[in-house]
C-alpha positions in Angstrom: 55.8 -7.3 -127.3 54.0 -6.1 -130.4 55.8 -4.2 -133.3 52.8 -1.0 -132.3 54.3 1.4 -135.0 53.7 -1.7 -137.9 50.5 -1.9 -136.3 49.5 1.7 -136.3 50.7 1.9 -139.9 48.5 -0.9 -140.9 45.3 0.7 -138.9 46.4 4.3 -140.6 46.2 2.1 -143.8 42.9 0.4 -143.2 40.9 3.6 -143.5 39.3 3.3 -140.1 39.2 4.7 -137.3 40.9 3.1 -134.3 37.4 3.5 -132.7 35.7 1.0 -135.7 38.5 -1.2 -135.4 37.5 -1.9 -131.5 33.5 -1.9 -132.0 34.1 -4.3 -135.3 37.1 -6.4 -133.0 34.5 -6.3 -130.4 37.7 -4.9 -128.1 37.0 -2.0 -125.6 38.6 1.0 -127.4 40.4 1.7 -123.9 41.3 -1.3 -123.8 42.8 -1.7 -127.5 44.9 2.0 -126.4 45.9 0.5 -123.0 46.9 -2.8 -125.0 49.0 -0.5 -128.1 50.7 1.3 -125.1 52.2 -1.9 -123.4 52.4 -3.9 -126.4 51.4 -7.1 -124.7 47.6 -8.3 -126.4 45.6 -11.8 -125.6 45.5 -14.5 -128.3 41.8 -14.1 -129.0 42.6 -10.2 -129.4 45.3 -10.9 -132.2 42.8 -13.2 -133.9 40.3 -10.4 -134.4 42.6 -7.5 -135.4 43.6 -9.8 -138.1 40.5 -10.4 -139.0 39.3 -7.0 -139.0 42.3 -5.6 -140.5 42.9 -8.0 -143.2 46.4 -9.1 -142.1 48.1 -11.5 -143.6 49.7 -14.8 -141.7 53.4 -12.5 -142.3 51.7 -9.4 -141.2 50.2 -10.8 -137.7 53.4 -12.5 -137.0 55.8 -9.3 -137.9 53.6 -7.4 -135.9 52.5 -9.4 -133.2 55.4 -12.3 -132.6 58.6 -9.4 -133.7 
């Protein structure tokens, strides 16, 4: 399961909107707050959050493999 609260921090820190994080992910915003609730995210999801949010190789893994 993901770290969420890292992950929020690092969307509060991005200066976006969880909306323009899905439309530039290309995720369904539902589906990016269904995936934030349970914590569980595809491999191809993970790929484009850290692209959009400019995570480092430590960041994705200490949010995404905790």
């Amino acid at each position: 399961m993901a770290n969420i609260e890292l992950l929020k921090e690092k969307i509060n820190n991005s200066g976006m909107t969880v909306t323009a994080i899905a439309d530039k992910s290309g995720i369904v915003r539902e589906t990016l707050y269904n995936r934030m609730r349970s914590g569980n995210f595809y491999a191809s999801e993970i790929v484009a959050l850290t692209d959009v949010l400019h995570l480092t190789r430590k960041e994705r893994d200490d949010i995404f493999l905790p």
